[in-house]
VOTOR-291688 format. One line per field, with one value per residue (C-alpha): residue number from 1; residue in three letters; x, y, z. Coordinates in steps of 0.001 Angstrom, whole numbers. Each point is the difference from the previous one (the first is absolute). Example, Ala and Ser with C-alpha at 12.3 -4.5 7.8 and 13.67 -1.06 7.14 Angstrom:
i [1	2] .
aa [Ala	Ser] .
xx [12300	1370] .
yy [-4500	3440] .
zz [7800	-660] .
END
This chain:
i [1	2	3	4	5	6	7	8	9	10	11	12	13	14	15	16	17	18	19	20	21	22	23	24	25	26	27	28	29	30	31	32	33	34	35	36	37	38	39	40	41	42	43	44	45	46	47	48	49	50	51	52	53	54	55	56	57	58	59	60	61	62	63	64	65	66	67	68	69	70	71	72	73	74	75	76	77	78	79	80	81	82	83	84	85	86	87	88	89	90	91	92	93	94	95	96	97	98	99	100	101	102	103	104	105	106	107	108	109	110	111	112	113	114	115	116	117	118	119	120	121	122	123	124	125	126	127	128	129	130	131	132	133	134	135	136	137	138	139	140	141	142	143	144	145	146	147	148	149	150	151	152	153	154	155	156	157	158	159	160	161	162	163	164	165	166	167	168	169	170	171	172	173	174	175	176	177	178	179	180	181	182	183	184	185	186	187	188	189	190	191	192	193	194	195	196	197	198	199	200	201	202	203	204	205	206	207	208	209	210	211	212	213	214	215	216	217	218	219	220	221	222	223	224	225	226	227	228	229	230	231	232	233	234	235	236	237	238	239	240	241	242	243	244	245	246	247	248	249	250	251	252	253	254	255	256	257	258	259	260	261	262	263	264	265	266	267	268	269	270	271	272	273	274	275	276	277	278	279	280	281	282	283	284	285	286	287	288	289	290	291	292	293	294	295	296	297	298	299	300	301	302	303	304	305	306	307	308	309	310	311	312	313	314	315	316	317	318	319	320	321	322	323	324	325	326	327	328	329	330	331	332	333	334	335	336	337	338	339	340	341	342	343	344	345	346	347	348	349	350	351	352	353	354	355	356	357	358	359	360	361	362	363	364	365	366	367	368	369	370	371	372	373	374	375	376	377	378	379	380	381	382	383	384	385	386	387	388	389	390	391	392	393	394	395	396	397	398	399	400	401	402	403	404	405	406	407	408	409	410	411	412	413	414	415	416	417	418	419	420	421	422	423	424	425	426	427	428	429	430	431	432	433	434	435	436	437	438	439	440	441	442	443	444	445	446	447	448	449	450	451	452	453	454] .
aa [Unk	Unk	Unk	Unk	Unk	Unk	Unk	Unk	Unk	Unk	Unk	Unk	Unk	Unk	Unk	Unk	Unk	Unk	Unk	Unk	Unk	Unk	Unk	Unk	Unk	Unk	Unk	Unk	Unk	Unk	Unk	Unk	Unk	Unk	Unk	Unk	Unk	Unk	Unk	Unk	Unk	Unk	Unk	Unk	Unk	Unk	Unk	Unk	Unk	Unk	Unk	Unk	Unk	Unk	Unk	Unk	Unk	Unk	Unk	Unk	Unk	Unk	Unk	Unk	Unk	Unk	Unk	Unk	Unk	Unk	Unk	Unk	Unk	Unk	Unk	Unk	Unk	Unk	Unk	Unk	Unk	Unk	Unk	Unk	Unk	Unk	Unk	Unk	Unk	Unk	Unk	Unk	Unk	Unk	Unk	Unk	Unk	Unk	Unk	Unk	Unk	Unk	Unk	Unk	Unk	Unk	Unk	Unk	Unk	Unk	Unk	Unk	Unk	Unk	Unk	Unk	Unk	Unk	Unk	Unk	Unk	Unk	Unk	Unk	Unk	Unk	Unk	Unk	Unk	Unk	Unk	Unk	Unk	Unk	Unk	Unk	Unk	Unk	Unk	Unk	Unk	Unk	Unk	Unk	Unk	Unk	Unk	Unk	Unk	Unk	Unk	Unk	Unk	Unk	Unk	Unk	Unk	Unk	Unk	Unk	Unk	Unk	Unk	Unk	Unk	Unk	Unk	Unk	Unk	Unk	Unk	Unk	Unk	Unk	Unk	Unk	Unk	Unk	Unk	Unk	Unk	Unk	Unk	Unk	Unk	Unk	Unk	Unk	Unk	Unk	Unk	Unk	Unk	Unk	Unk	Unk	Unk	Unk	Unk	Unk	Unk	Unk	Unk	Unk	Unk	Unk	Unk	Unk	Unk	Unk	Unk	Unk	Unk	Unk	Unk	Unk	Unk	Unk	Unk	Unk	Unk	Unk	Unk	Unk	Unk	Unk	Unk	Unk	Unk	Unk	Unk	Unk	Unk	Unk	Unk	Unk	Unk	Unk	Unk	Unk	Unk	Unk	Unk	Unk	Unk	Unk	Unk	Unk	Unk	Unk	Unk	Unk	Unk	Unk	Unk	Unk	Unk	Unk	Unk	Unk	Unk	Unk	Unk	Unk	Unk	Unk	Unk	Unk	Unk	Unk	Unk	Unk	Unk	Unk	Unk	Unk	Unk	Unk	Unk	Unk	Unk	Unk	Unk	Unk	Unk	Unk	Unk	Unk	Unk	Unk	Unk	Unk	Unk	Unk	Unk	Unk	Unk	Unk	Unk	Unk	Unk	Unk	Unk	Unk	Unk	Unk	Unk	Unk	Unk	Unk	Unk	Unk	Unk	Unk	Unk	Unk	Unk	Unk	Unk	Unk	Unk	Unk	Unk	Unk	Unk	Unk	Unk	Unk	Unk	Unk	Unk	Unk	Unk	Unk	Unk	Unk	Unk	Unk	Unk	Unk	Unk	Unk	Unk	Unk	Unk	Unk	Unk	Unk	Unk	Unk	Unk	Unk	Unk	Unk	Unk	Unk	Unk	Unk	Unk	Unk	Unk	Unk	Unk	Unk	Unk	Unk	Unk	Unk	Unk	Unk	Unk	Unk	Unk	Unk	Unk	Unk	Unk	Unk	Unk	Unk	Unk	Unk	Unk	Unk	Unk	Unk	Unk	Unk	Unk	Unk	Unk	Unk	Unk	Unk	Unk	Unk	Unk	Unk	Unk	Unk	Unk	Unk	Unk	Unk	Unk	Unk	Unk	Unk	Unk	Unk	Unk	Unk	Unk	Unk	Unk	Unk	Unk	Unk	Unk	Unk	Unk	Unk	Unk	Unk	Unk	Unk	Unk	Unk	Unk	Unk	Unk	Unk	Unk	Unk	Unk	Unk	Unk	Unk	Unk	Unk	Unk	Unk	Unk	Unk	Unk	Unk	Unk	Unk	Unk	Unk	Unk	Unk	Unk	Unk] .
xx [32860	1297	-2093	1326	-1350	588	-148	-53	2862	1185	3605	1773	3497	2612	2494	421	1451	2412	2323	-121	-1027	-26	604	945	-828	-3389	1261	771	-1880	-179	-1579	1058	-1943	-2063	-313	335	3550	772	3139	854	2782	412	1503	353	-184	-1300	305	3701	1669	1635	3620	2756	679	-3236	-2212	-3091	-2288	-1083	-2376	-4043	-3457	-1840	-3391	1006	3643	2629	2501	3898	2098	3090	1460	573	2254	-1546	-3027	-1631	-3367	-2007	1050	1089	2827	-1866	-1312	-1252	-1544	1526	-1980	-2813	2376	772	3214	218	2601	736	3226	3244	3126	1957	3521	674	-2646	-3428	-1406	-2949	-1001	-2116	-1801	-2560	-3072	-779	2928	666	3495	2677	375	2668	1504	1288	1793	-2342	-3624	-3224	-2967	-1919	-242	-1141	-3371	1815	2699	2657	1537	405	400	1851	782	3196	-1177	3159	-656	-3564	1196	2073	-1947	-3199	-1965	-1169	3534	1265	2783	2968	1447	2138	-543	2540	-302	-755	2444	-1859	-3296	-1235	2235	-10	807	-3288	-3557	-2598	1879	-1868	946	-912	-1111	900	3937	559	1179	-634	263	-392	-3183	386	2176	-570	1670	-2047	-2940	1259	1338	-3071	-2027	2808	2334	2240	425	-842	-2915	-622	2169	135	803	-2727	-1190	-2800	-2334	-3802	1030	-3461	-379	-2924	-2310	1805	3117	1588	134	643	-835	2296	-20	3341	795	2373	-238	35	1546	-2522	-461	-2770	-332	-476	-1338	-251	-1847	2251	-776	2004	-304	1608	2613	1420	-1351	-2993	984	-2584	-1056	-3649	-617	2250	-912	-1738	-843	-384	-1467	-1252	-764	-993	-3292	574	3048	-40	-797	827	-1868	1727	-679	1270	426	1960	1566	-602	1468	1032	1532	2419	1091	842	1655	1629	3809	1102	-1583	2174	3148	1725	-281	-3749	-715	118	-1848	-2952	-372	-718	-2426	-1923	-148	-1354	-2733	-1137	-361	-1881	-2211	-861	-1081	-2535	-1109	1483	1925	2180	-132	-2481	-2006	577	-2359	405	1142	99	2937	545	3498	782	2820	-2577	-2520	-3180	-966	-3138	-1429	-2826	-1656	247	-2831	-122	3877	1745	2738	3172	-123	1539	-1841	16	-1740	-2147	2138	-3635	-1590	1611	-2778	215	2496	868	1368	343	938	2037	-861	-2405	-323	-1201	2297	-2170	925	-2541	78	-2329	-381	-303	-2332	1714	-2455	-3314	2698	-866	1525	-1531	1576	679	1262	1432	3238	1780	3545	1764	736	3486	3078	3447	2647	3081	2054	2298	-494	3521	285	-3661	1596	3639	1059	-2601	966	316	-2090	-2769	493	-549	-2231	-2702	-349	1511	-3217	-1859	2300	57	-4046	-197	2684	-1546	-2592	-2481	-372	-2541	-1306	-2725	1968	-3109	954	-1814	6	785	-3710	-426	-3462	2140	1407	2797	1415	2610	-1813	883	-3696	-171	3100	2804	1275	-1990	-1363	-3749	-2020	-3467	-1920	-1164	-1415	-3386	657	2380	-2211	-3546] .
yy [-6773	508	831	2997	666	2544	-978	2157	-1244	109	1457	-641	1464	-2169	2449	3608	3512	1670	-2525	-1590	-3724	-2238	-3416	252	-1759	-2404	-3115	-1275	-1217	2730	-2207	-2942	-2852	1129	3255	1980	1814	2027	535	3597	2312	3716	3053	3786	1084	-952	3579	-1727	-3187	-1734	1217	-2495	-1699	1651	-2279	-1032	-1378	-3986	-1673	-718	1459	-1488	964	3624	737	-643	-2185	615	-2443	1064	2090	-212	2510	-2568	2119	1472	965	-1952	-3027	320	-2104	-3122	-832	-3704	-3109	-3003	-2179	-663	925	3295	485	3138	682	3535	1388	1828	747	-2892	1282	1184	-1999	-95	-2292	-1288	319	-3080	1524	-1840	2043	-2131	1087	2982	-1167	200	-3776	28	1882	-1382	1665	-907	1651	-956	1409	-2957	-3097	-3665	-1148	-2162	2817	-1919	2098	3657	1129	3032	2682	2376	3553	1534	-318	849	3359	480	-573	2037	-3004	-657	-526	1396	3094	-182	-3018	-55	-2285	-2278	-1044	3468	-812	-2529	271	-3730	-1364	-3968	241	2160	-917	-2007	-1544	-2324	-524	-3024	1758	-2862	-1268	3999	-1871	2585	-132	1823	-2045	1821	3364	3291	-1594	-3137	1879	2313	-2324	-2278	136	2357	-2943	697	4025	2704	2613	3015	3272	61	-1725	-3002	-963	-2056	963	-540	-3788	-1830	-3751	-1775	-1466	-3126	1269	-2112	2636	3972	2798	3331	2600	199	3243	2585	3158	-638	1906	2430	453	-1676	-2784	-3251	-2540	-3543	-2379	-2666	-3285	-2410	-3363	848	-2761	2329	-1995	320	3641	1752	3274	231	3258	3381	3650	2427	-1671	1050	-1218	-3861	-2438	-4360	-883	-3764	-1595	-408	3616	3540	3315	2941	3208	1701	-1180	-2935	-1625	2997	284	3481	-837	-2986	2305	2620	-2901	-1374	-805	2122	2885	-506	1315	2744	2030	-304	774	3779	-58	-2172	2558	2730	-2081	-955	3566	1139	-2779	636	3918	-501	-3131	2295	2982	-2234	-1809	-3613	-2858	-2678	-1940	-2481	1182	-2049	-1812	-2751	-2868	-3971	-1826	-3813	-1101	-2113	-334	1680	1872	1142	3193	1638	3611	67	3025	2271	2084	-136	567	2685	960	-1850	-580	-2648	-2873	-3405	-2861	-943	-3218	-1537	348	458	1378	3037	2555	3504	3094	3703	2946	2433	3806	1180	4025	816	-2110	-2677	-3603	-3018	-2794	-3022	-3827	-1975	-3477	-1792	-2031	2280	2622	2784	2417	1409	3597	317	3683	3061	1388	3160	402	3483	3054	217	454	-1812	1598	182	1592	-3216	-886	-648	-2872	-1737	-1531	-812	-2550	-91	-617	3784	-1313	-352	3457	1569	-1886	1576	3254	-162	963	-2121	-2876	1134	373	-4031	-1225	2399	-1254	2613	-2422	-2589	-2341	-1925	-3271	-2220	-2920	-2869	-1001	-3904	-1085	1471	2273	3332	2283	2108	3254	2617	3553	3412	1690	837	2665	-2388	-3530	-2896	-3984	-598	-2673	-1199	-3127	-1562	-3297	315	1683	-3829	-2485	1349] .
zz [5605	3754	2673	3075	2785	3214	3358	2805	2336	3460	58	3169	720	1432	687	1402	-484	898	-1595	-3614	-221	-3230	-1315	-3227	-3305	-934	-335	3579	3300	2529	3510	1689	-51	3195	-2278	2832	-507	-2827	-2137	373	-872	1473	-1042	883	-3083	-3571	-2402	-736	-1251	2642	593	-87	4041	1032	2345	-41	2643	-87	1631	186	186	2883	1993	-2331	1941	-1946	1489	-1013	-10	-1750	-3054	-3525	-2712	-2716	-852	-3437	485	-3092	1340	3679	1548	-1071	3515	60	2340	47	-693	3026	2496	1848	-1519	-3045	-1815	-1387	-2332	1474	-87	1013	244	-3235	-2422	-208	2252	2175	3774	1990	2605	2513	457	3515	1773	-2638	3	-2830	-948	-2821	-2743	-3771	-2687	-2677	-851	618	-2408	39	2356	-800	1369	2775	1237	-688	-3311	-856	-3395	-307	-2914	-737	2276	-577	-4108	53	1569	-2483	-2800	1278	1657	2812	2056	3469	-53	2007	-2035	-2727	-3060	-319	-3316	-1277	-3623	-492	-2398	964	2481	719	3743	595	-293	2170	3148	2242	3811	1943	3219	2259	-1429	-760	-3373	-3233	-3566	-3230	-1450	-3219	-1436	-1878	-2865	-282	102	-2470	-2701	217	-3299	-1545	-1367	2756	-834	2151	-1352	833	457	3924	2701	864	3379	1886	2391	1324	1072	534	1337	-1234	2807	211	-113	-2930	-2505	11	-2715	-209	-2000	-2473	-559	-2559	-1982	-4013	-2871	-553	4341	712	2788	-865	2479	-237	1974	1400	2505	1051	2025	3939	-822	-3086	-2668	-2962	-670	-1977	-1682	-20	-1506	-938	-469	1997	3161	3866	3170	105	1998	-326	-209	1131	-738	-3436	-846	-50	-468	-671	-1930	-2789	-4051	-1235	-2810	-2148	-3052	639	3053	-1559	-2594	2468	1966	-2800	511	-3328	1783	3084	-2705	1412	-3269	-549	3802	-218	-3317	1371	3008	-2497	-2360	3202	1118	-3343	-96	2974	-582	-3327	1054	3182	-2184	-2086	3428	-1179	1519	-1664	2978	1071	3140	3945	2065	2808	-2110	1696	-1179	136	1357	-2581	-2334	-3075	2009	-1864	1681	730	1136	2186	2043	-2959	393	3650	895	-2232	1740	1929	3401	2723	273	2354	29	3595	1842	647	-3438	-3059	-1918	1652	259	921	-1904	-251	-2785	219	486	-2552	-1135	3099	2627	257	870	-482	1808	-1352	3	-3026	-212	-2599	-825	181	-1992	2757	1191	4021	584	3488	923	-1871	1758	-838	-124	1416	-2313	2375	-2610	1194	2340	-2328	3052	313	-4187	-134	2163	-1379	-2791	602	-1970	-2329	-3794	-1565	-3305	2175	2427	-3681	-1694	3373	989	3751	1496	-1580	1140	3258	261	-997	2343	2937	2542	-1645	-2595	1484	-1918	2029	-833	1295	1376	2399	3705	148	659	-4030	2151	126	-2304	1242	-1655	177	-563	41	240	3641	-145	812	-1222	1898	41	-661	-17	-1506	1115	-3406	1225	-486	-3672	-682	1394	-1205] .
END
């Protein structure tokens, strides 16, 4: 049985009205090593998806001023514009337009100087600096993920192209490649066929603290509409791809090197006969969509599921991983979790809004199986300006503008939806989150030392 505990917490803000500040998703480094400058983004407004060419301030949180040091159009709000250190040094790099591709900016953060620019992403960089591994923007766009507008998808007739994927850029020859494509990913474990009824694509890249293997999520729509989600890692030198687990499955993050935690349900039987590739047919498609609806209404009315239920489950990264749930009682919901850089037996996560707007943000001791609660933050009632709604989603696919109502869609690619997104300072003490609570969109920070080392 888990244990929880509350711990009354000192909440510092970093940054300050009358602008909008944020970072941007929970699976980065925010500080420098000194841990005394700040990634930050800022924006004038957040009740609206970004617009296609609109900028976006760049820079750093320091002494609680935020210092700019350039612009970026390469913004969603979940996950930011992917701003990054390299390495130890006081170089970060940060996404943009780079003539007319998706690219990264170097910027030194000592002279606060524009260092470089290369036409390939960055989302996550190697431990050393030296690589950046990039994913498709343009497509995720397209395909309702978490992509930049302004962009068009190149390989937009294509439902798993080979010449898009995971590219990686050596940041010092400006050399990049394609490590591995759509279409790999998408015929692995299917006998070389392509499931599903949708286009696929690949997003949330993460490295693994060594930085000789990365997990993404695999991603399509199935016969009956569902999303299916598999698990995927891969050595940095394109080789020893695996599937580790398919089905329902969102945020994750590794536990060591070896390991990955993620929640959701896998490897249900449900969920492989839903994914199955006779279901994928054409002529059954429209059929299953109707038997799913009808389940659903009749299994709701007596209060029943046919599905298994989720939980934080730690996978192995092997080749046949045997998988395990843990924090069941104690963790109910999903959230966005990452593992502290000094000790790996902690980590940090949230939850999304409950009833009553509330966010939690927690840490979990793997080993003691606790879970410490460390503040309750509400999110705003504020609906989404939909007085520019027809240039939000430009070139996204028209299967997905339906399958949402627009509002809706606009709500979760606004700035008004803030998910704390915890993340840690570089010395692993802090714990730094985006939040919405105070009336507008800002950085916060909570010193958790104390909590970690006693």
């Amino acid at each position: 049985m888990g244990q929880t505990k509350d711990i009354e917490c000192e909440i510092i803000r970093l940054t300050s009205e009358p602008k909008h500040h944020l970072f941007g998703f929970h699976d980065l480094i925010i500080s420098n090593k000194a841990d005394d400058k700040y990634l930050c983004l800022e924006v004038d407004t957040i009740n609206r998806p970004p617009l296609p060419n609109e900028l976006f301030g760049v820079g750093y949180v320091k002494d609680g001023a935020f210092v700019k040091v350039g612009e970026t159009t390469a913004l969603n709000y979940p996950q930011g514009a992917r701003l990054q250190w390299v390495a130890d040094t006081n170089y970060f790099t940060v996404n943009n337009r780079v003539e007319n591709v998706w690219g990264t900016n170097l910027y030194d953060a000592a002279s606060n100087k524009l260092i470089d620019r290369f036409e390939t992403t960055s989302h996550m960089l190697s431990n050393d600096g030296r690589f950046a591994y990039g994913l498709d923007y343009a497509r995720l766009f397209r395909l309702g993920g978490y992509g930049y507008s302004g962009i068009d998808d190149i390989y937009a007739n294509d439902i798993a192209p080979s010449k898009s994927g995971i590219t990686v850029l050596d940041l010092q020859t400006k050399i990049s490649k394609l490590l591995v494509s759509v279409r790999e990913v998408a015929e692995f474990g299917n006998k070389g066929k392509i499931p599903g009824t949708s286009h696929h694509y690949l997003t949330h890249l993460c490295l693994n603290p060594s930085s000789n293997r990365m997990a993404f999520l695999h991603r399509y729509f199935m016969g009956d509409g569902g999303l299916m989600t598999r698990l995927m890692t891969i050595g940095t030198d394109g080789t020893n791809l695996r599937c580790l687990a398919q089905g329902f499955l969102s945020h994750f993050h590794w536990k060591d090197d070896n390991s990955i935690y993620i929640f959701g349900r896998a490897n249900s039987a449900v969920d492989a006969l839903r994914n199955n590739l006779i279901m994928s047919s054409p002529i059954l498609s429209p059929m299953l969509k109707i038997v799913k609806k009808t389940i659903k209404k009749i299994l709701n009315k007596e209060g029943k599921s046919i599905v298994p239920s989720m939980s934080f489950l730690m996978i192995p990264d092997t080749d046949t991983p045997e998988i395990s749930s843990f924090a069941k009682d104690i963790i109910i919901s999903d959230g966005h979790p990452m593992t502290c850089p000094i000790d790996k037996n902690w980590c940090v996560n949230d939850t999304y809004p409950n009833e009553n707007g509330i966010r939690n943000l927690m840490l979990y001791n793997f080993e003691q199986d606790c879970r410490i609660s460390l503040g309750r933050f509400k999110m705003l009632d504020e609906k989404p300006d939909m007085t520019l709604s027809e240039q939000y989603f430009v070139g996204v696919d028209r299967k997905i503008l339906k399958s949402i109502v627009p509002e809706n869609l606009a709500f979760t690619r606004s700035g008004l939806h803030c998910d704390l997104h915890p993340r840690w300072n570089s010395l692993g003490t802090k714990v730094v989150f985006d939040s919405i609570h105070d009336g507008t969109r800002q950085i916060y920070s909570i010193n958790v030392k104390d909590i970690i080392q006693n």
